[in-house]
MILUM-284119 format. One record per residue (C-alpha): residue in three letters; x, z, y. Coordinates in pm, 1 decimal. Layout:
resn/c1/c3/c2
ala/X/Z/Y
...
***
This chain:
resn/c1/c3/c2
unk/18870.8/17473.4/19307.1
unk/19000.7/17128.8/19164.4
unk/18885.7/16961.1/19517.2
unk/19032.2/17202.7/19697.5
unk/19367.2/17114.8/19507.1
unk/19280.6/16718.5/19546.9
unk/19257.7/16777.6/19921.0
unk/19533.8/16958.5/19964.4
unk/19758.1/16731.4/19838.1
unk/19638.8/16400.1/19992.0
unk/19646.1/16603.3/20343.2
unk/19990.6/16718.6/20228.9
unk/20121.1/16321.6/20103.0
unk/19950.8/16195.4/20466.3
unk/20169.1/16460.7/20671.6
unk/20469.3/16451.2/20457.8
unk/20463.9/16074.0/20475.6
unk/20449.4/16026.0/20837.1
unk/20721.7/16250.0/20865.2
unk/20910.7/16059.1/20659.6
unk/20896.5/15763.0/20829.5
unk/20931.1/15909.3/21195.1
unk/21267.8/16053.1/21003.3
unk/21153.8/16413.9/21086.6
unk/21191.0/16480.1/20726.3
unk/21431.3/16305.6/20421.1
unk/21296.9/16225.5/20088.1
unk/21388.5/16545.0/19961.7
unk/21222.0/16735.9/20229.9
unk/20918.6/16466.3/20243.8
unk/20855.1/16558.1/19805.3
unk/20944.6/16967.3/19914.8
unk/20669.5/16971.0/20172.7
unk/20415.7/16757.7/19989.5
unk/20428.2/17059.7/19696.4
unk/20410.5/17260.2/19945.2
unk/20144.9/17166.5/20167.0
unk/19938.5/17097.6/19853.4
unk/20008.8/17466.1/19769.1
unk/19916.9/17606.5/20070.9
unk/19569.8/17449.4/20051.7
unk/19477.5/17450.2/19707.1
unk/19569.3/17827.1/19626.9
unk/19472.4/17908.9/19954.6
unk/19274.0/17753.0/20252.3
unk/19315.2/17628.3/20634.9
unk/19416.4/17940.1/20753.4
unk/19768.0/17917.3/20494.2
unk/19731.5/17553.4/20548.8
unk/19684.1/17530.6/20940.5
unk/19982.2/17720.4/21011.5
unk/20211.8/17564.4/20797.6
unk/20073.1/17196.1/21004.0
unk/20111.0/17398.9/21298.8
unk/20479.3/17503.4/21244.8
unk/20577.3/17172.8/21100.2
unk/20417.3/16954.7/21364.6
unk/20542.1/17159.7/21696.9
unk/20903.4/17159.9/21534.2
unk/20899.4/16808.1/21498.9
unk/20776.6/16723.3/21839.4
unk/21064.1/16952.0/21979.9
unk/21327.8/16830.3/21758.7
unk/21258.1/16486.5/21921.0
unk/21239.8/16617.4/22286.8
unk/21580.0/16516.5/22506.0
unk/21735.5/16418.1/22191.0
unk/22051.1/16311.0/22426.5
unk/22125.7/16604.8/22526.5
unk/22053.5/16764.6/22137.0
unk/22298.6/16497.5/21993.6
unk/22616.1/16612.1/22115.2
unk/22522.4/17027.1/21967.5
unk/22388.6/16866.2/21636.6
unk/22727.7/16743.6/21550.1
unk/22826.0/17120.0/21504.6
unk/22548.0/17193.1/21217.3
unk/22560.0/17069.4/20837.3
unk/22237.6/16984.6/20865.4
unk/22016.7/16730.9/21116.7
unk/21714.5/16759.9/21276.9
unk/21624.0/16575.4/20945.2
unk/21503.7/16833.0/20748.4
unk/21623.8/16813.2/20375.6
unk/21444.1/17013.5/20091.1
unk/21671.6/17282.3/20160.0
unk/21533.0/17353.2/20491.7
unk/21190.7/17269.8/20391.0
unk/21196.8/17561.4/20090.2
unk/21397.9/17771.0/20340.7
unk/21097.0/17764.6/20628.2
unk/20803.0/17753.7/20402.7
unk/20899.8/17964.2/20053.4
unk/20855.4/18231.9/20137.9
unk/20474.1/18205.0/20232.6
unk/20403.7/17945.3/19986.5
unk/20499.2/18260.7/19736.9
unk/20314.6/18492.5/19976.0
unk/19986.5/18204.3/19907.7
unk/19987.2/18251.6/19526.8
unk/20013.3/18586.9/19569.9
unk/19727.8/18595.1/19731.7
unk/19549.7/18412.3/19483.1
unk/19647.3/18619.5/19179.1
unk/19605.9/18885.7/19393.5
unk/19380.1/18907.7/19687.4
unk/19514.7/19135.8/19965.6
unk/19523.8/19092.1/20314.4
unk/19884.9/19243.7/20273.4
unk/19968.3/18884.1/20216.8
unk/19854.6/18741.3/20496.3
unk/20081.6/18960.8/20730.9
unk/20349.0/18903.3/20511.0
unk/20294.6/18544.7/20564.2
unk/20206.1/18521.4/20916.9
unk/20550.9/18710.1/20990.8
unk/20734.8/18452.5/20798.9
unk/20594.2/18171.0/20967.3
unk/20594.4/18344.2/21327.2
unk/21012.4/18414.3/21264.3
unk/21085.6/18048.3/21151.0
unk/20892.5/17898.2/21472.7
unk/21046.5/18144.1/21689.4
unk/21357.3/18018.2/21526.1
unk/21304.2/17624.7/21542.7
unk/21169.1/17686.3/21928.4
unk/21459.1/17898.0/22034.9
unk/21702.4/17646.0/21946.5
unk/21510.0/17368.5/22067.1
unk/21467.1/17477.6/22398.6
unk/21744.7/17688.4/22373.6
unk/21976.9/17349.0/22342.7
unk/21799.8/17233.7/22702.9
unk/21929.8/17552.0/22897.7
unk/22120.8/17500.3/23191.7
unk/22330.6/17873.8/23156.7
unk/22571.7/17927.8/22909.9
unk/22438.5/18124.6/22613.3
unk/22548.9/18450.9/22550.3
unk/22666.7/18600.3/22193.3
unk/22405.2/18882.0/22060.0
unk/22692.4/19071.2/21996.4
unk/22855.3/19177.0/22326.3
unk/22683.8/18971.5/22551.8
unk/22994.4/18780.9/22662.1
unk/22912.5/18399.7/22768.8
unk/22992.3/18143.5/22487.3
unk/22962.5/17753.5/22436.3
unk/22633.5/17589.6/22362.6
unk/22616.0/17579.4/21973.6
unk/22787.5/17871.1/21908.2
unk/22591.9/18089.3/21612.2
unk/22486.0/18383.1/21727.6
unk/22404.4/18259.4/22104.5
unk/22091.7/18340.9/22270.5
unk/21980.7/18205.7/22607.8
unk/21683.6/18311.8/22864.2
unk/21510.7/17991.0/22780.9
unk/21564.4/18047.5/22399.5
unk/21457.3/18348.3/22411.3
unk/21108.1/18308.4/22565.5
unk/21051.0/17994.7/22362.0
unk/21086.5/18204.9/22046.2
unk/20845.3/18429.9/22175.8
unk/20613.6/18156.7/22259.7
unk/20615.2/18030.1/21926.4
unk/20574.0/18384.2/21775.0
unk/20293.4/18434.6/21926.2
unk/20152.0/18095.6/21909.8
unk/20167.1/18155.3/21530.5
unk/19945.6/18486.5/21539.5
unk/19701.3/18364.7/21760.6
unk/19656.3/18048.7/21546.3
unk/19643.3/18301.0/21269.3
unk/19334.9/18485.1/21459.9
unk/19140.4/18179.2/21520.1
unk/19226.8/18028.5/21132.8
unk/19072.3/18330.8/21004.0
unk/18766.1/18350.4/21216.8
unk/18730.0/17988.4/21138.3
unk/18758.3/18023.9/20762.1
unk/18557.1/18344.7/20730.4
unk/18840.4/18534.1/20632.2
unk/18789.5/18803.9/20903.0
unk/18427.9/18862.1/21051.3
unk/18402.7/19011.9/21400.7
unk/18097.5/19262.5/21532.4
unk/18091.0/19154.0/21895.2
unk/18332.9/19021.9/22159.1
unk/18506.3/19358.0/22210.7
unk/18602.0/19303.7/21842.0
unk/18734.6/19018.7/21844.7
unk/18951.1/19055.8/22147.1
unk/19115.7/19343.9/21989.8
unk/19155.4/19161.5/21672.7
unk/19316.3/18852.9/21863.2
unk/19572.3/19115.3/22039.7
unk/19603.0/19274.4/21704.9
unk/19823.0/18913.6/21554.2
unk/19896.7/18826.5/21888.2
unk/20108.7/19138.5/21833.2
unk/20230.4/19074.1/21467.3
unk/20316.9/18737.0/21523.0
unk/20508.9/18799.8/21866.1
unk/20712.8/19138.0/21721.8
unk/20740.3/18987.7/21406.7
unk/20862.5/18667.6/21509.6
unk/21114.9/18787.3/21761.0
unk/21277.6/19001.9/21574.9
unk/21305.5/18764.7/21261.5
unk/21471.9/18534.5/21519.7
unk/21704.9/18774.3/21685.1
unk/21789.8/18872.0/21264.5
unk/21885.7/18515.0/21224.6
unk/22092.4/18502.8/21522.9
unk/22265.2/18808.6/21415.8
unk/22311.4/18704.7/21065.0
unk/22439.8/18376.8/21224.2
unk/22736.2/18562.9/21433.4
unk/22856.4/18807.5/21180.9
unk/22791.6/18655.6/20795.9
unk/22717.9/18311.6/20818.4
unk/23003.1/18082.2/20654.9
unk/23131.6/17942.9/20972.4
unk/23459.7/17713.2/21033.4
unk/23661.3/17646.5/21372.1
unk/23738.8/17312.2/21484.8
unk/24094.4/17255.2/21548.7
unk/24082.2/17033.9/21839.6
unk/23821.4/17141.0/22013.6
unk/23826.6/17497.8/21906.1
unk/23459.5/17521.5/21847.6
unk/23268.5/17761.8/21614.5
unk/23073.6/17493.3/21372.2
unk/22951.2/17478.6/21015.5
unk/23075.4/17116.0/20917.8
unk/23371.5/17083.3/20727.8
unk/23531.7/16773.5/20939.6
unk/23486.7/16795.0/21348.9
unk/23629.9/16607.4/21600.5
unk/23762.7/16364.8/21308.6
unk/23993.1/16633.3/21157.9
unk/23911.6/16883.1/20936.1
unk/23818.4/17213.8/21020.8
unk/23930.4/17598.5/20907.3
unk/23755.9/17904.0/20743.3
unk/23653.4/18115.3/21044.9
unk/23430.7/18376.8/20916.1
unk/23155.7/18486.3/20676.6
unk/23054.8/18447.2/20276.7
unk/23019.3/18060.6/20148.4
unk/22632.8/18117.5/20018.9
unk/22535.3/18210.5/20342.7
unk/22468.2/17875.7/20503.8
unk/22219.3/17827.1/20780.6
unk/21928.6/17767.6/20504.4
unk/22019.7/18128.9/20345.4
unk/22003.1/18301.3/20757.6
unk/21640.1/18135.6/20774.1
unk/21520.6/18292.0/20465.7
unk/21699.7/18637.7/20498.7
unk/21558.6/18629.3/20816.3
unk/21172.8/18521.6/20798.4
unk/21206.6/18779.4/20474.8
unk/21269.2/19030.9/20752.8
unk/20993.7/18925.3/20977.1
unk/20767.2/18919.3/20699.5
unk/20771.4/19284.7/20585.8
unk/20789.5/19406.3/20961.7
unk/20470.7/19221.3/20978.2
unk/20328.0/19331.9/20660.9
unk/20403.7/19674.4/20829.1
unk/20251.1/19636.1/21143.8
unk/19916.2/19468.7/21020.3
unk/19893.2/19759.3/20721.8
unk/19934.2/20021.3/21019.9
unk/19684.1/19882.1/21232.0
***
């Protein structure tokens, strides 16, 4: 048990560190996700472990991808593509809880519960990603009608199928974590085949809809301001060098806050699913 803990958290200070340094994460973030990580693998295994890597490391690569054509959108969010212990804790919480649940608890209730978080947040970190590279305009989730790139709330084609990429990425690395760790045992290939399409299926409906929540939560309640030069939607306080006004939505309910309500959605529809099935 004690070596699990011991590997955990050197795997978690390697990761955390070179994150650091390639400015993927600050120092805040870099000491959140070293707890973390060193959670995830010393009250649980690879399989709570591996995802969390697997999340992290594909966000990071993306967040780095065409960063000229990111830079001008980023200027429109309080926060950077350096994530801060806010958005560390806002990502990963949730399943670092749903871990030590786990391990107070066994259940494989947890596992669903955590796969859905994780599958929502990469859906999430994808979408925008990719979603920042579209050539159409994206349109609002509310009515559809065409809005500029940045606004909260807008969804693209390319977004879109990124999220579900990611969703579904998460539940199949979920089906071969488990197999790998002996958490689920398969009778034949017919077994495992269904079992794969089984979190192929939680991740993907999970995920989706945890990132269509967030983009919901992000047009209707999320404390948003209007620039008055430019006249776009953003969630800085000073654009455009002047200072911006109170658009819409409550004060606690920063971007950090939509990820969490969010993933908390995609984690129960997931617990759902895999407790049906």
């Amino acid at each position: 048990m004690m070596m699990d803990w011991f590997i955990g958290a050197l795997c978690a200070l390697i990761v955390s560190a070179a994150a650091y340094k390639k400015r993927s994460l600050s120092l805040s973030g870099m000491l959140a996700a070293f707890i973390m990580g060193t959670v995830y693998y010393g009250a649980g295994n690879l399989f709570w472990f591996g995802i969390l890597l697997l999340f992290f490391i594909s966000s990071s690569i993306f967040s780095h991808f065409r960063g000229d054509r990111k830079a001008e959108l980023e200027k429109s969010y309080a926060k950077s593509g350096r994530r801060d212990a806010g958005q560390v804790l806002a990502n990963g919480g949730l399943g670092m809880l749903a871990c030590l649940g786990n391990l107070f608890w066994p259940d494989p209730a947890w596992a669903y519960f955590f796969v859905g978080t994780m599958a929502a947040v990469t859906a999430d970190t994808w979408a925008t990603e990719w979603g920042g590279l579209s050539k159409s305009e994206p349109r609002s989730i509310l009515n559809g009608r065409r809005v500029p790139p940045g606004t909260s709330g807008g969804v693209t084609l390319l977004g879109s199928t990124a999220a579900l990429a990611g969703a579904v990425c998460i539940g199949g690395a979920a089906w071969l974590l488990r197999m790998w760790t002996g958490d689920d045992t398969y009778v034949g290939i017919g077994s495992a085949l269904l079992t794969l399409v089984k979190w192929g299926l939680i991740g993907g409906i999970s995920g989706l809809a945890g990132a269509f929540a967030g983009s919901w939560l992000g047009a209707t309640v999320q404390y948003m301001h209007r620039c008055v030069v430019c006249g776009k939607e953003v969630e800085v306080a000073t654009h455009c060098g002047q200072e911006t006004v109170v658009l819409r939505g409550f004060r606690w309910m920063d971007n950090d806050m939509v990820n969490l309500l969010s993933s908390l959605v995609a984690g129960l529809l997931a617990w759902g699913i895999g407790m049906i099935g």
